[in-house]
C-alpha positions as CSV (number, residue, x, y, z in Angstrom):
1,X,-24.6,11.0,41.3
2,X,-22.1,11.2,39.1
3,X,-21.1,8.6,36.7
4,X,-18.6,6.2,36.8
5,X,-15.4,7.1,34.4
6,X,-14.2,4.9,32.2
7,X,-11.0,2.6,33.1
8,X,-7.9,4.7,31.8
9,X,-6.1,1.5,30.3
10,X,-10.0,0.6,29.1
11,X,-9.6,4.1,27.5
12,X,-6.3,3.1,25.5
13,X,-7.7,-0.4,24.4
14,X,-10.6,1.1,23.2
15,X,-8.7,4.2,20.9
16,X,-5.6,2.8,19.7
17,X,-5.6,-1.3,19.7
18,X,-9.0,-1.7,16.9
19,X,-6.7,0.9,14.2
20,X,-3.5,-0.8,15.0
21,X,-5.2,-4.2,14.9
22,X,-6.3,-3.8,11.8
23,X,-2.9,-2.4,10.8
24,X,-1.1,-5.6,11.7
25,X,-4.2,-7.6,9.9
26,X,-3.9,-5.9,6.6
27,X,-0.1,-6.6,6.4
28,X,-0.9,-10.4,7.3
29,X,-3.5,-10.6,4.7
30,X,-0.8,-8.9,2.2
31,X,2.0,-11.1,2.9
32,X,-0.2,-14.2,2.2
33,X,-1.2,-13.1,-0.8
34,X,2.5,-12.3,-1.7
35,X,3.3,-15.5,-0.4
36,X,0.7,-17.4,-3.0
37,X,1.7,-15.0,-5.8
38,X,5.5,-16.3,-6.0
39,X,6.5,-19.0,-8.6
40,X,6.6,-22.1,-7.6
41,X,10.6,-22.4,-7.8
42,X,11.9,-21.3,-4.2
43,X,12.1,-17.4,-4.8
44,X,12.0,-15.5,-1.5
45,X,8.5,-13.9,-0.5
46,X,8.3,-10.4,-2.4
47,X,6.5,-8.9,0.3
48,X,9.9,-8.7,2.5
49,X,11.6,-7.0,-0.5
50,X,11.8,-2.9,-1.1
51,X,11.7,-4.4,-5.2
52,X,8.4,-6.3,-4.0
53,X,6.2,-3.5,-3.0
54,X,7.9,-1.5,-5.9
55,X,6.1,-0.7,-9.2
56,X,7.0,1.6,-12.5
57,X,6.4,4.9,-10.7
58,X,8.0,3.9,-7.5
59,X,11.0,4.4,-9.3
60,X,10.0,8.2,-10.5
61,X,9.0,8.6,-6.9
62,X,12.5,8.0,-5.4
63,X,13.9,9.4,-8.4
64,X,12.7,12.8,-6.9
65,X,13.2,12.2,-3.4
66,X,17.0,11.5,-4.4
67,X,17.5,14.2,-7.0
68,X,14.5,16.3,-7.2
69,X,12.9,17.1,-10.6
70,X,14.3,16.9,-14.2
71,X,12.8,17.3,-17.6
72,X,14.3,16.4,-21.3
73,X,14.1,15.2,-24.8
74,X,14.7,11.4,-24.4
75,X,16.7,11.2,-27.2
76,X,19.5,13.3,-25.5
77,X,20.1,10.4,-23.7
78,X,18.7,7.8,-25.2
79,X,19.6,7.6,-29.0
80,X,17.5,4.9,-30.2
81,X,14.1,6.1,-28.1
82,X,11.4,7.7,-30.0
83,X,11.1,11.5,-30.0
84,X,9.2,12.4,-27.0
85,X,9.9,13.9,-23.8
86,X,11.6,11.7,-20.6
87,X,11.8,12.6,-16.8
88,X,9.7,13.0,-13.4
89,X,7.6,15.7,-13.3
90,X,4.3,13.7,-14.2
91,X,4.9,12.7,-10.1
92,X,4.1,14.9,-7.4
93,X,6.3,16.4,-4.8
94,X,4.1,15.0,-1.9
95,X,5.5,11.4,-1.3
96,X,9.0,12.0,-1.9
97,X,9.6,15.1,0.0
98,X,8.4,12.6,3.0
99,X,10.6,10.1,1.8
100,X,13.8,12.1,2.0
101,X,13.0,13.9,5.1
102,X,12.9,10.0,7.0
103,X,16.2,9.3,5.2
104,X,17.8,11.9,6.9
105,X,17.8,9.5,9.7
106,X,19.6,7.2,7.9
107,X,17.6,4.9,6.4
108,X,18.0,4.1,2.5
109,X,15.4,5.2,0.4
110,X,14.0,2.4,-0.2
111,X,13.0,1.7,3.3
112,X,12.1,5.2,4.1
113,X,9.4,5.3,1.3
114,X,8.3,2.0,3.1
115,X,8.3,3.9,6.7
116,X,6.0,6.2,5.0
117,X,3.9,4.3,3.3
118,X,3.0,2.2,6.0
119,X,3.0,4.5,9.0
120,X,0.6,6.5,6.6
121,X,-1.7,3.0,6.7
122,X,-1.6,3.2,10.6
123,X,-2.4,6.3,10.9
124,X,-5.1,5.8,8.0
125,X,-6.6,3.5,9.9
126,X,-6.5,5.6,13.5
127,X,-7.9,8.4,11.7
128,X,-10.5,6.3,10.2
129,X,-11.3,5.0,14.1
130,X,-11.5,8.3,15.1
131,X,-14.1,9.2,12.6
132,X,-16.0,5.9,13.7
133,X,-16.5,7.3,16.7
134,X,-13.8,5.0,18.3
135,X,-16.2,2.6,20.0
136,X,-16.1,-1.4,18.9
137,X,-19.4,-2.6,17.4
138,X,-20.2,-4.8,15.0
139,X,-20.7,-2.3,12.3
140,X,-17.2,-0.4,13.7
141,X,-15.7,-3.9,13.3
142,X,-16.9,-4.8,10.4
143,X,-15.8,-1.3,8.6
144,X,-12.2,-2.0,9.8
145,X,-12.3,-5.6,8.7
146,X,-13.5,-4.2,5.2
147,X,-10.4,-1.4,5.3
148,X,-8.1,-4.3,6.0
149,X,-9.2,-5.6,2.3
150,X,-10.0,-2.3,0.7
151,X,-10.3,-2.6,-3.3
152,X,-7.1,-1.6,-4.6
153,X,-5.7,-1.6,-0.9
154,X,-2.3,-3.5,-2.3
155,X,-1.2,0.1,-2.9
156,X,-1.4,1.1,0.3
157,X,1.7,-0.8,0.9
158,X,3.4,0.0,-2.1
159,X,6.1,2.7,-2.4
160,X,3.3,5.0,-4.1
161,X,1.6,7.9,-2.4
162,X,-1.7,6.3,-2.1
163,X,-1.6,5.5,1.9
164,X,0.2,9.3,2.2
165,X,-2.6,11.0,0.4
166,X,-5.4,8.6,1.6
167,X,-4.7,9.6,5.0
168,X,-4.6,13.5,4.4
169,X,-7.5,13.4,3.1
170,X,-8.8,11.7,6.9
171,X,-7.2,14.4,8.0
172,X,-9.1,17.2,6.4
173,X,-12.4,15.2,7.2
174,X,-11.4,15.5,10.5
175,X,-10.8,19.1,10.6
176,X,-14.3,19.7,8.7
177,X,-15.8,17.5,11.9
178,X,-14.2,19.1,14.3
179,X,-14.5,22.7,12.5
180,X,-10.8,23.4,12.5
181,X,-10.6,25.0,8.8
182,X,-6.8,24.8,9.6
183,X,-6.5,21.4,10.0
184,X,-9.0,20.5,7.0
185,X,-6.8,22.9,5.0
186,X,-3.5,21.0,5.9
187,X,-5.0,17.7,5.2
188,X,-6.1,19.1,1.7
189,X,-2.9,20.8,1.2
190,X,-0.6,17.7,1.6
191,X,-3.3,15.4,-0.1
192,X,-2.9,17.5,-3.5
193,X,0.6,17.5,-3.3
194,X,0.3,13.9,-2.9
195,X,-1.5,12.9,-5.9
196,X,-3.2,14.6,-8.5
197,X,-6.5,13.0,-7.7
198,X,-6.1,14.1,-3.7
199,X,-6.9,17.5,-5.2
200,X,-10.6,17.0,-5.1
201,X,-10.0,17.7,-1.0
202,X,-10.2,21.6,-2.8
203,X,-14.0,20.7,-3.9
204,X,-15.5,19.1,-0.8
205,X,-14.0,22.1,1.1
206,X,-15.6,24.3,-1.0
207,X,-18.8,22.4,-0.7
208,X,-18.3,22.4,3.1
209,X,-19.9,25.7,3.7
210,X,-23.5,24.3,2.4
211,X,-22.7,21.4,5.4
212,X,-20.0,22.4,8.0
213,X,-19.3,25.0,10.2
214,X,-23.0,25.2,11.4
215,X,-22.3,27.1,14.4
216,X,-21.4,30.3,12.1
217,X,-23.3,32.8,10.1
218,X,-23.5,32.1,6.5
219,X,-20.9,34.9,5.6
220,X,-18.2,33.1,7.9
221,X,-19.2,29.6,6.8
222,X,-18.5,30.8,2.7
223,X,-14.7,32.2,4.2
224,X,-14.0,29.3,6.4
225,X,-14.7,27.2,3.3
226,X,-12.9,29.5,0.1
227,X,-9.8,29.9,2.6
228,X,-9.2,25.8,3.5
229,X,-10.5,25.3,-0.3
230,X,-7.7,27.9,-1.3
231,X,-5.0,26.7,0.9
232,X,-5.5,23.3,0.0
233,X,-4.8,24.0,-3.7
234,X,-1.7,25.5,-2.8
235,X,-0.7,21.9,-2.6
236,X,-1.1,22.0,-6.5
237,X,1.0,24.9,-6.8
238,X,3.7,24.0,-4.6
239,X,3.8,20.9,-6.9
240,X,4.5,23.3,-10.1
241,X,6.7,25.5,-8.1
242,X,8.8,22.6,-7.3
243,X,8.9,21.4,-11.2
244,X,9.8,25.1,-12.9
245,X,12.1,25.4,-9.9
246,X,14.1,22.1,-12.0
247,X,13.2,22.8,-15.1
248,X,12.2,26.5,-15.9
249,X,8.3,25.3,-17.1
250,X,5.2,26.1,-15.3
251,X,3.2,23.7,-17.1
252,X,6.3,21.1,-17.5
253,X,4.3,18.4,-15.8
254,X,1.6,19.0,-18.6
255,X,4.4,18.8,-21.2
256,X,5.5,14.9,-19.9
257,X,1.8,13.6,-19.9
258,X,1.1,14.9,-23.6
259,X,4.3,14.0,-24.9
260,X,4.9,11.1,-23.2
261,X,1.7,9.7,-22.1
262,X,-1.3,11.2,-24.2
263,X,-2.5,12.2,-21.3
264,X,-4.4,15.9,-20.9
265,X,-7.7,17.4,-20.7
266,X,-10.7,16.2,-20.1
267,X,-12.2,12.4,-21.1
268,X,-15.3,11.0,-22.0
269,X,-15.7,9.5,-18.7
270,X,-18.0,6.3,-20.2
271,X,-15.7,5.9,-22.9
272,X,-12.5,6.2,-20.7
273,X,-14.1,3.5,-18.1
274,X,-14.8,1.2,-21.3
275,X,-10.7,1.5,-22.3
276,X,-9.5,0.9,-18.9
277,X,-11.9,-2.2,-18.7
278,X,-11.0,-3.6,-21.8
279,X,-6.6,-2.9,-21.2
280,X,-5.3,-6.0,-22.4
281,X,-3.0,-6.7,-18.9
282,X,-3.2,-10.2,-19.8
283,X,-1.4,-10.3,-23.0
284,X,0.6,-6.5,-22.2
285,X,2.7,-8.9,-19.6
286,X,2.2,-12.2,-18.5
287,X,4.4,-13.9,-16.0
288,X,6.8,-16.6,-17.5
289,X,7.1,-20.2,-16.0
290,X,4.8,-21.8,-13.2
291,X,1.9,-19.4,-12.4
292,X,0.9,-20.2,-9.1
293,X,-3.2,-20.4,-9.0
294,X,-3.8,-17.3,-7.7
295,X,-1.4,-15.6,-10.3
296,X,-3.7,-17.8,-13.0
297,X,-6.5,-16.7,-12.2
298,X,-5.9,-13.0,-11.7
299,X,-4.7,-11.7,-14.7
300,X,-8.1,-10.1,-15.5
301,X,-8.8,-9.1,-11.7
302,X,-8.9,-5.6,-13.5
303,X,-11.7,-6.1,-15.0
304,X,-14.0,-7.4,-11.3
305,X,-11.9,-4.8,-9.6
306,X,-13.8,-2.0,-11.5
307,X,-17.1,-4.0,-11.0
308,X,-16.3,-3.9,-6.8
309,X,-15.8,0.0,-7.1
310,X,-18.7,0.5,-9.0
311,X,-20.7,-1.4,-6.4
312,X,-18.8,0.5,-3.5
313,X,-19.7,4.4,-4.7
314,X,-23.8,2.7,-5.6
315,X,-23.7,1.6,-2.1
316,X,-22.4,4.5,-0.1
317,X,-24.6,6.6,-2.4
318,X,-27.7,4.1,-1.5
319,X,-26.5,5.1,2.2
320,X,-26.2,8.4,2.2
321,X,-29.9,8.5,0.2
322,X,-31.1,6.4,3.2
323,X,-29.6,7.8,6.1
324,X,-31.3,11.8,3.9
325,X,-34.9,9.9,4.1
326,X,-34.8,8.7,7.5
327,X,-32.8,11.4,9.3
328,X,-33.4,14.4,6.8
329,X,-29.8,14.8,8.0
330,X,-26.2,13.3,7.3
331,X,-23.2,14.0,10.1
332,X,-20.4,16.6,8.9
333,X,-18.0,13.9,7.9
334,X,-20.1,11.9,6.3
335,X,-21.1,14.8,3.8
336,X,-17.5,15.2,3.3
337,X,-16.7,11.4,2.6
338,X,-19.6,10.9,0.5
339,X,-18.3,13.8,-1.9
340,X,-15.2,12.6,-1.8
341,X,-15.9,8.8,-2.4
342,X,-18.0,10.2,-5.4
343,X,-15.3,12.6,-7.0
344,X,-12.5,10.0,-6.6
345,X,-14.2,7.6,-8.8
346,X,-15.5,9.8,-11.5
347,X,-12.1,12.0,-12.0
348,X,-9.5,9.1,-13.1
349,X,-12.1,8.6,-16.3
350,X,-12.5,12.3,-16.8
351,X,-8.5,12.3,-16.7
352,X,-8.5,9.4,-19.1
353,X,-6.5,6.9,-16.8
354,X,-6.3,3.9,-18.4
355,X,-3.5,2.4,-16.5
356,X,-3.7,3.6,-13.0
357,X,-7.5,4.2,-12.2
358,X,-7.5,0.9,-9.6
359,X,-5.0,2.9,-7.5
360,X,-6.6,5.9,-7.4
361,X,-9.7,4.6,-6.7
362,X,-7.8,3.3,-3.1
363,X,-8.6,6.8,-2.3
364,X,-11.9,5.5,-1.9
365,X,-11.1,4.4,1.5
366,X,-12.8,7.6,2.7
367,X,-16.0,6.2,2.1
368,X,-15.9,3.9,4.7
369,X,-17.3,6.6,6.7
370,X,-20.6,5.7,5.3
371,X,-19.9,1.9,5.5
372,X,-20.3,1.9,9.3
373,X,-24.2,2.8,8.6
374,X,-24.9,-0.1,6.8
375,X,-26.7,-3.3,7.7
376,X,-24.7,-6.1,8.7
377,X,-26.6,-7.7,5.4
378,X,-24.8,-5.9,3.4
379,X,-21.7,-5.3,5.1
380,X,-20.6,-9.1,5.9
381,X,-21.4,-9.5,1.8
382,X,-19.3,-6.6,1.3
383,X,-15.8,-7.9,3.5
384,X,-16.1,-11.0,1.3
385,X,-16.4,-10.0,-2.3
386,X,-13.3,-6.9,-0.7
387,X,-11.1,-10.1,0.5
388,X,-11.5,-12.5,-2.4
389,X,-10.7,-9.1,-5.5
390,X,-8.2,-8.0,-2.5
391,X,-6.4,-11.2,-3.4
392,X,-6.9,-11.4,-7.0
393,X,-5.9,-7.8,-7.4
394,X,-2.7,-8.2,-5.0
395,X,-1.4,-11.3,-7.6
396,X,-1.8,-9.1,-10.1
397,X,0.7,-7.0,-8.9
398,X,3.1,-9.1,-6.8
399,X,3.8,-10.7,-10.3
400,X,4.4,-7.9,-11.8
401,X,1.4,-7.3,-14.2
402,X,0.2,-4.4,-12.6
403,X,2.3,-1.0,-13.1
C-alpha cells in the first residue's frame, strides 16, 4: 500500500512559515532593543529610520551604488585633512550593485539597501531551513530561535552587506549538498564580491572535493571543486575590475587600507584578537545625556561579544568532533559549514580588524548547520547567553558607538 502524502497546505506551513517566522521574530527582537537604546528625551525609535540602521560604511556603500567608485588625495578636497588617501574602494561592489538595481524601481537608496538587507535575512533564514532539513523539531526550533539572536546579528539589518553575503554563502552550501557546482559557484561568487571575508567560500570549495561530490571519480571531484573554487574568486576580481575601471589602479583598494587605514597583509592573529579586545569603544565615543540602562551597560559588549564567538566556533568544533567519533561521517553541508564557521573567525585577526571583526564574525551564521546536532543542554544555554549579548551588542550600535 502506498503511503499517505502529505497535506499540500501542510507542505507550505511546514517549508516557508518556520524561516519567515523567525524572520518577523528577529525584527521584533531588534526593534525592542532599538526601542530601549533611545534616550530617554522623546526621540523617535531608530529602528524605523534609514539613519538608524546606518553606520560609517553604510555611507561608502551607497556612495558606490549612487556614483560608483572614486579614489584621491584627501587634501584635494579637504585642505586641512592629513596627507593620506580618501574615497570608496576599501568597499566591495557586491552590496551596492544590489542596491541600485532595486532603486531602479523607484525606491531611494536608502530604502533599497534596506529591501536588500532584509530580504537577504529572509532568504537567510529559508536557506538555513532548507539546510535543516525543513522539518520542525525541537533542535530545528531551537537553531532558528538562536539565528533570530545570532552574535553580531544587529548587522543583519543594517545597510551593510552582511545579510547579502551571509546568505550567498547558504547558497553555495546548498549547491555543495545538492552537487550543483554551479550553484555553489554563484553563491561563492556573489559572497566575495560581497565582502572581503565571504571570499573564504573559494577555500571550502576547494576543500569540497575531499567531501562532496561523492558520486564522482576522484579526477571529476578535483574539477568540480578548482572550477566553483575558481569562479567564486572571480567575485574578487570583478571587485578590482570595477575599482581600476574608476580609478586606473589594480590594487587601488590596497592603496586606501594602507594609506588610510594601516590595514594590509597578514596579522598576528593572537595579537590582533588582543587589540580588538582591548579598543577603547567606551572612551572612543560615548553617548551624551541620559543613557538609557541598556546603553549603560553596553559600552563594553565588545569585549563578551568576542567571548560568545569564541564559545560558538569551540562548540561547533566540539560537534563536528562528536558527530566524526560517533558517525565516522559528517553530512556534505556540514563539512562545508564547519570550514566556513572556522575560517570566518580566524581571518578578521589575520587581516588585523580591529574595528569591524563583530560584523564579520555574523558570517558565522553558517554554523548553525552544526547547531541543529547539539543537545537541547547546550542549545537552550546557547539561545540565552545569544539574546542577552544580542541585546547588549544591538545598544551598542543603535547609539552610535559601534561603526
Amino acid at each position: 500500500m502506498a503511503e499517505p502524502t502529505r497535506p499540500a497546505g501542510r507542505d507550505w506551513r511546514h517549508a516557508l512559515l518556520p524561516p519567515v517566522v523567525a524572520w518577523l521574530i528577529a525584527n521584533l527582537i531588534t526593534w525592542m532593543v532599538a526601542k530601549a537604546s533611545v534616550a530617554g528625551d522623546g526621540s523617535e525609535v531608530a529602528y524605523w529610520s534609514t539613519g538608524g540602521r546606518s553606520r560609517w560604511d553604510s555611507a561608502h556603500y551607497l556612495s558606490i551604488a549612487k556614483t560608483g567608485y572614486e579614489l584621491f588625495w584627501c587634501r584635494d578636497r579637504y585642505p586641512n585633512f592629513r596627507d593620506v588617501m580618501c574615497g570608496n574602494v576599501a568597499w566591495f561592489p557586491g552590496y551596492p550593485m544590489s542596491v541600485r538595481a532595486v532603486s531602479a524601481t523607484g525606491l531611494s537608496y536608502e530604502w533599497s539597501a534596506v529591501v536588500v538587507t532584509e530580504v537577504s535575512l529572509l532568504g537567510m533564514f529559508a536557506v538555513l531551513w532548507w539546510l535543516l532539513g525543513a522539518r520542525l523539531t525541537w533542535a530545528t526550533g531551537l537553531t532558528l530561535a538562536i539565528g533570530t539572536v545570532f552574535p553580531g546579528g544587529i548587522y543583519l539589518h543594517a545597510l551593510f552587506p552582511i545579510a547579502t553575503g551571509t546568505l550567498a554563502l547558504l547558497v553555495s552550501i546548498a549547491g555543495v549538498k545538492r552537487g550543483s557546482w554551479g550553484l555553489a559557484a554563484a553563491g561563492g561568487f556573489v559572497a566575495a564580491s560581497c565582502y572581503p571575508v565571504g571570499a573564504v567560500a573559494v577555500g571550502m570549495l576547494l576543500l569540497s572535493a575531499f567531501f562532496a561530490w561523492r558520486t564522482d571519480t576522484w579526477p571529476i571531484r578535483f574539477a568540480k571543486a578548482g572550477l566553483s573554487a575558481a569562479l567564486a574568486g572571480c567575485g574578487v576580481l570583478w571587485a578590482k575590475w570595477l575599482m581600476w575601471q574608476a580609478t586606473g589602479h589594480w590594487d587601488a583598494y590596497e592603496i586606501l587600507q594602507e594609506s588610510s587605514y594601516q590595514q594590509g597583509g597578514l596579522h598576528q592573529p593572537f595579537d590582533a584578537m588582543g587589540q580588538a579586545y582591548d579598543f577603547p569603544f567606551r572612551d572612543w565615543y560615548t553617548p551624551k545625556g541620559h543613557l538609557p540602562w541598556l546603553v549603560e551597560h553596553g559600552l563594553d559588549a565588545h569585549k563578551t561579544q568576542l567571548w560568545l564567538n569564541l564559545a560558538f566556533v569551540l562548540l561547533v568544533l566540539a560537534t563536528a568532533a562528536a558527530l566524526l567519533v560517533r558517525n565516522r561521517r559528517l553530512d556534505v553541508e556540514e563539512w562545508a559549514a564547519l570550514v566556513l564557521t572556522v575560517a570566518i573567525f580566524l581571518v578578521p585577526f589575520f587581516a588585523g580588524a580591529e574595528m569591524s571583526w563583530y560584523r564579520n564574525h555574523a558570517q558565522m551564521f553558517v554554523g548553525l548547520i552544526l547547531v541543529r546536532r547539539m543537545s537541547r543542554w547546550v542549545q537552550v544555554p546557547l539561545s540565552a547567553c545569544c539574546a542577552v549579548q544580542y541585546a547588549l551588542l544591538g545598544a551598542m550600535f543603535f547609539s552610535g558607538v559601534l561603526v
